[in-house]
Structures are given as structure tokens and as C-alpha cells.
N, C-alpha and C positions, 0 to 999 in steps of 0.2 A: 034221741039222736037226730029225727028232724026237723028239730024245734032249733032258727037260727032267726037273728036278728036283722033283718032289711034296711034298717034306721040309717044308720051309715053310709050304707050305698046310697039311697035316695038324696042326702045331703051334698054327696062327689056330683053327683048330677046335676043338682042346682047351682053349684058352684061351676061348674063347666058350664052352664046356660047362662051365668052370670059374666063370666071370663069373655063367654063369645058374643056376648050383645053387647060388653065392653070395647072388646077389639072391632066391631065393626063400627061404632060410632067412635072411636078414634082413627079408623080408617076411613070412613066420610073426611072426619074433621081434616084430617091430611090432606084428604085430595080436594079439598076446599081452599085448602089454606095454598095448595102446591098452583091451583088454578091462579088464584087471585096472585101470586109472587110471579106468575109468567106472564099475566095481564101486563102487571106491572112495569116488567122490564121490556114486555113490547113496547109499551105505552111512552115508555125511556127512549127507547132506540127510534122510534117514529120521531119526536120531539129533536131527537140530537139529529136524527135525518136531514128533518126539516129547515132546525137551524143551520146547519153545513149548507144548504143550499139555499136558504136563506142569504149566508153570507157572500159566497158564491156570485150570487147575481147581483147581489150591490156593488163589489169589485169589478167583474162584467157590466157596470152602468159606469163607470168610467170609460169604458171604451167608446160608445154612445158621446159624451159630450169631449173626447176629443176630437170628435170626430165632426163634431160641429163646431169647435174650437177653430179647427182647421182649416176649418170651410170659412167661418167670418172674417177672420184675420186677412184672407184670397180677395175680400170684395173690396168695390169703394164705396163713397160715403153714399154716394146717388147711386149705387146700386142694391140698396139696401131700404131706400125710402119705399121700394114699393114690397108685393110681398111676392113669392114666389111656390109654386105646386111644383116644380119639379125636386125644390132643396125646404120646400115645409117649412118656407118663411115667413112669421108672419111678422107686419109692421105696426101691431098693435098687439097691446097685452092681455087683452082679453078675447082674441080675434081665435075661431074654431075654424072657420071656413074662408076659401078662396075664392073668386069665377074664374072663368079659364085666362082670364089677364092679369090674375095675380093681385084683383083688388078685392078685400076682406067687404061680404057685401049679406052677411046672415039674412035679412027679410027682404030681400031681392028687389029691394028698393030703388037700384040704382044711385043712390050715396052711398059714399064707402063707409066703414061704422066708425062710429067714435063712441069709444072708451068711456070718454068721461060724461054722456049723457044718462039717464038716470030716466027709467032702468038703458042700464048698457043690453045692448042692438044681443051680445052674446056673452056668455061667461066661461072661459077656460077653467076646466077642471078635469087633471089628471084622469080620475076613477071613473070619467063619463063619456070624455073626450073618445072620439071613431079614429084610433090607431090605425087604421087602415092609411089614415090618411098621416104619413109620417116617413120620415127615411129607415130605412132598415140599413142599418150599420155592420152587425152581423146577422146571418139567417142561425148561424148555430157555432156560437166559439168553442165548439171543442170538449164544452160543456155540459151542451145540452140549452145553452140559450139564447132565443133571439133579443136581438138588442135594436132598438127604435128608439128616435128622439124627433122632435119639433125645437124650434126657435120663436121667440116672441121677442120684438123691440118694446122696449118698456117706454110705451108713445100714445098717444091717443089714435090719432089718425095716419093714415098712409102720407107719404109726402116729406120734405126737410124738417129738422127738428128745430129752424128758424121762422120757420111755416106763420100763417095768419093762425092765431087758436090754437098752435099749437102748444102740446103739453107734454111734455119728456121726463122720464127719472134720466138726470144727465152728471156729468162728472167735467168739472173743467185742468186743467191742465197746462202749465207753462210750456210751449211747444219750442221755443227760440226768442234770439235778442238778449245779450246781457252777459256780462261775463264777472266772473270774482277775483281778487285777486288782493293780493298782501296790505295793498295800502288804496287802492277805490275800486268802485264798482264800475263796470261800462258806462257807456253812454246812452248804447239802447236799450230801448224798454222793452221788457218782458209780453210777450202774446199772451193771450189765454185763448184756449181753444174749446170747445164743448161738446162731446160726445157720447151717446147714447148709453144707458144700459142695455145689457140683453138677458133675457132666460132661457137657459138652455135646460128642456124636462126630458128625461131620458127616461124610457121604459125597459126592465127586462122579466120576459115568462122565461120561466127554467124547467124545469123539471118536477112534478109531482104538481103543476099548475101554480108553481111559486110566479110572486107577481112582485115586483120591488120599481118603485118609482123614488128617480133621485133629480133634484131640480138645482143649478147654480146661475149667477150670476156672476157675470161676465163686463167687460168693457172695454 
């Protein structure tokens, strides 16, 4: 009568020791799996972030080169030859720096620089360039972003673009004189006139330290 068999039992047992080292390594394996699927759609959400403002501030750099659009169109031709620190003119295309008269002068040489020497006096470049020294168009559209530009005359040197040496990206243009008509043309002759290019670089920081530079040409 107390002669009983244990065999059995002892097998439920390993089978339950077997069950639960199975449910806890697919219980790691979940919360592995559940970690890395959240990584994941953080990693989305940051990216979509970024890009939203991203785009953001490219749209807000059109405010920027209207805003220097508006300004050129206001000036004359001789007011433009030289360069200006208050409106971040500069009259040459490679020019970073002003003195306090408005004439681009990088190695404090007392000649103004030109461009087309080699190596040129200075090199504008966006990613390097001291914003500081630039108009601020907005401090903050609403957005979150400030908005800055500069102007370059696409010229060598400060001065007329008829100048001794000088060297202009220019555009000419029928201004007056001439007229069309069913059976002759006028009698007077057509002008051409010749007029500068300009680049206008707009900067804007937005939000999350988004940085977007957008550059046009103007005339």
C-alpha cells in the first residue's frame, strides 16, 4: 500500500521548468523586439520633424530675398557702386568685409579688393561667412525663425560697372528708341543699356538648430 510511483511527477516538473525558461526567453525576445519598434518610430518622428522644419525655413528664406529684392529695386545705379554696412552691400562677389566707408578692403591694405586677382583678397562662402554681419529681416516669423541675408554685386571691384578693369556678370537690355508697326519699323535706334547682376544669400536658423541657406540671382 506504500509502494507509489514518483516517475510521473518528476516529469510535470521538468515540463513546467521547461514551459518557464521558454516563456521567459520569449518574454526577453518581445521586449527586444517591442524596444527596437519604438526606437524605430522615434527615429521616424524625429526625421519627419526635422524635415517639417526643414521645409519651413526654406519657405521663410523667401522672406529674406524679398526683402533685399526691395531694397535694390529703391537704389540708383551710383548708389550701388560702392558697398554699404548699414544694408550688407557688398559691390563685389567675393567680398566678406567692409571698413566703416563702405569700401570692401579684407587685408587692410588700403585698396579696395578685387575679385578677379588670384588668389582673390577674400572668398564668400555661405557655411563660413560671420552672419553677424548681415541684415536681419525677421528676428522670429512666427515660426521660430530668424531670417538674414547679404547682397553681392556680381563685379570685381567697388566703382561703375563701365569702370577702368572693370569686370561685371552684366545683362544688356533694349531700354528705348524704335517702334513696330504693320508696314516699317521706326526711325530710331534701339539703346542697349547694361546692368549688373546681383546675389542675393539668404540665411535661416529655425528651430531644433535647422540651418537652410538659399542664394538667387537677381537683376
Amino acid at each position: 500500500m506504500k509502494t507509489h510511483n514518483d516517475h510521473p511527477q518528476g516529469i510535470s516538473r521538468g515540463q513546467r521548468g521547461v514551459v518557464l525558461l521558454l516563456a521567459l526567453i520569449m518574454l526577453i525576445a518581445m521586449t527586444l523586439a517591442g524596444i527596437a519598434l519604438y526606437r524605430q518610430i522615434g527615429s521616424g518622428l524625429i526625421v519627419a520633424r526635422n524635415l517639417s522644419f526643414k521645409r519651413t525655413a526654406t519657405v521663410a528664406a523667401d522672406r529674406g530675398i524679398e526683402t533685399a529684392r526691395s531694397w535694390l529695386v529703391a537704389q540708383t545705379a551710383g548708389g550701388l557702386e560702392q558697398g554699404s554696412t548699414a544694408n550688407w552691400y557688398f559691390p563685389g562677389w567675393c567680398n566678406t568685409t567692409l571698413n566703416p566707408l563702405g569700401v570692401p578692403d579684407a587685408n587692410n591694405d588700403g585698396t579696395p579688393d578685387d575679385c578677379g586677382s588670384t588668389p582673390a583678397p577674400s572668398e564668400f562662402d555661405p557655411l563660413t561667412y560671420n552672419w553677424a554681419n548681415s541684415v536681419v529681416a525677421s528676428a522670429n516669423d512666427g515660426g521660430g525663425n530668424e531670417i538674414r541675408y547679404v547682397i553681392h554685386r556680381l563685379c570685381e571691384t567697388p566703382g561703375g560697372i563701365n569702370a577702368a578693369n572693370q569686370q561685371c556678370v552684366t545683362i544688356g537690355s533694349a531700354s528705348s528708341g524704335g517702334s513696330k508697326s504693320a508696314v516699317s519699323y521706326g526711325t530710331q535706334p534701339l539703346s542697349n543699356t547694361s546692368q549688373p547682376y546681383f546675389r542675393v544669400t539668404s540665411r535661416v536658423l529655425g528651430p531644433t538648430n535647422t540651418v537652410v541657406y538659399t542664394q538667387v540671382v537677381l537683376y
